[in-house]
C-alpha positions in Angstrom: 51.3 -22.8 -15.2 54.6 -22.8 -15.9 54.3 -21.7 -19.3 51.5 -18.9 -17.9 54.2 -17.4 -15.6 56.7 -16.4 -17.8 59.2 -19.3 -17.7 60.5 -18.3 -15.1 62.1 -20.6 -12.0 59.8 -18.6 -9.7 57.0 -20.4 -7.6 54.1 -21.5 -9.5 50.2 -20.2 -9.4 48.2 -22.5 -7.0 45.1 -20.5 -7.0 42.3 -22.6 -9.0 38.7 -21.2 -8.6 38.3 -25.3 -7.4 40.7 -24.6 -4.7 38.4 -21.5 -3.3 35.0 -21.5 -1.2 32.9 -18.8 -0.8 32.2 -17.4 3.2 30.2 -14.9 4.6 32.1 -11.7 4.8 30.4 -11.4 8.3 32.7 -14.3 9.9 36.5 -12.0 9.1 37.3 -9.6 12.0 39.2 -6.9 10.0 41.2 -6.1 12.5 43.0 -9.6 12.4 43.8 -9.1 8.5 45.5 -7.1 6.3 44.2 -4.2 4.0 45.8 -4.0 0.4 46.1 -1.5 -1.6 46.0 -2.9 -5.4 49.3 -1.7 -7.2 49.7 -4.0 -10.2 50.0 -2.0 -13.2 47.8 -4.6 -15.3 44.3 -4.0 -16.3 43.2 -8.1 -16.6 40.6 -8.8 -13.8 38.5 -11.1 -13.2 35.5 -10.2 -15.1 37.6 -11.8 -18.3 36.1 -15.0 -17.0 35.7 -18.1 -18.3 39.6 -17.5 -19.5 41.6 -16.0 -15.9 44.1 -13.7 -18.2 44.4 -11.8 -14.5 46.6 -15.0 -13.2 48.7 -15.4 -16.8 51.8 -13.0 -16.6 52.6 -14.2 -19.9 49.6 -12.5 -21.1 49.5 -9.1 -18.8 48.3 -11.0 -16.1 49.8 -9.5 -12.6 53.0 -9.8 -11.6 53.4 -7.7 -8.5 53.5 -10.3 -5.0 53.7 -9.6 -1.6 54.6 -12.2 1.5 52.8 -12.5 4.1 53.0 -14.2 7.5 51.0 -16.1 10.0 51.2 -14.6 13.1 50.5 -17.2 14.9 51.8 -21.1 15.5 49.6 -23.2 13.9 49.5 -26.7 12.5 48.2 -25.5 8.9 46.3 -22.5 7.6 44.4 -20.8 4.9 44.5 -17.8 3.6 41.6 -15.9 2.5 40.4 -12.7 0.8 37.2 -10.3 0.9 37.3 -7.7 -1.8 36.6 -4.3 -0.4 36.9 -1.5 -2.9 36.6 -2.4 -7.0 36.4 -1.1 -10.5 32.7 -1.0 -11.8 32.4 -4.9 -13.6 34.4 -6.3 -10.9 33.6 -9.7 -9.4 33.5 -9.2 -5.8 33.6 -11.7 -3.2 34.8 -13.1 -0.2 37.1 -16.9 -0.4 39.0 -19.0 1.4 41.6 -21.2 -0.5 41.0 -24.9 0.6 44.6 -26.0 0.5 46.4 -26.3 3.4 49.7 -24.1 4.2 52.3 -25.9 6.4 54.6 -23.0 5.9 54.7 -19.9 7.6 55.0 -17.4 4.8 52.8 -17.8 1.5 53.1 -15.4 -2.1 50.0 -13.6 -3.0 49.6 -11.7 -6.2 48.2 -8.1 -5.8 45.6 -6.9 -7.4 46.0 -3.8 -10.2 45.4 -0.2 -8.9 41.8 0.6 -7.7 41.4 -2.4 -5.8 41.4 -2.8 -2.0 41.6 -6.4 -0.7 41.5 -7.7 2.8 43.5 -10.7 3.2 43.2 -12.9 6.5 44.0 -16.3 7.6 42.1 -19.2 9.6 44.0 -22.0 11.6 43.0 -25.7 11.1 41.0 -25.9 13.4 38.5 -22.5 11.7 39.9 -20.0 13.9 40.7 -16.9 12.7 44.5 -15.7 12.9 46.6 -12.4 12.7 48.5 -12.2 9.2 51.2 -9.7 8.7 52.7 -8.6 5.3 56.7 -8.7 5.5 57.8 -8.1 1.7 56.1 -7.3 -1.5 58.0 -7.8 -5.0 58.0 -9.1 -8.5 57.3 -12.3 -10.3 60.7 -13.5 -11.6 62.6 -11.6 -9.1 63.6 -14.6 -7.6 63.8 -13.3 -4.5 61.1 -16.1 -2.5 61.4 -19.1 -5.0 60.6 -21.4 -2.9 57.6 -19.7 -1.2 54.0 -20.9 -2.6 52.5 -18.7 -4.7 48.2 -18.4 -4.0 
């Protein structure tokens, strides 16, 4: 993953398709997430599959990040996304990434232009949880090294 990112001394890529599970968009209250507004200037997505050039800077994959927050005290969370508005060939879905976030602030990639994403969060114990966006930025920018990148 290292190599995939660019070299660079920024986080590494933690999202695995074996770290996700699929849930029912029906269980997010909207109003608890945040909408995003794709503005990565790449054109990889995730119909390229079996090979995820989307999550390989190296290769054109996206580079544009933003941080976002739990609003809330928890334990742990997860963070999750619902895909709301795609390009034609797009693989929509709605995911929860099953690895647990002791920190407050995570790094999420954003999607290329076209795309509207919901992202939302869930406390350990399956709660639901406001999430706020505080920064957005780019990969090798070094400005949130330490932050996880999802």
């Amino acid at each position: 993953m290292f190599i995939l990112g660019g070299l660079n001394m920024d986080s590494i890529q933690e999202t695995h398709y074996w770290h996700c599970s699929n849930i029912d968009p029906r269980m997010i209250n909207n109003n608890l997430g945040m909408l995003v507004h794709g503005n990565d200037p790449s054109t990889k997505t995730n119909k390229l599959l079996p090979l995820p050039l989307f999550h390989m800077p190296i290769l054109g994959g996206w580079k544009n990040y933003f941080i976002m927050k739990a609003a809330a005290e928890v334990k742990y969370w997860h963070v999750g996304w619902s895909h709301l508005e795609y390009p034609v060939g797009f693989r929509a879905s709605t995911k929860v990434h099953r690895l647990r976030i002791y920190d407050k602030y995570i790094k999420l990639l954003n999607m290329p232009i076209g795309h509207e994403t919901l992202f939302f969060g869930f406390d350990n114990n399956g709660k639901q949880i406001p999430v706020k966006i505080i920064d957005e930025g780019i990969l090798g920018d070094h400005k949130y090294p330490k932050v996880r990148l999802f």
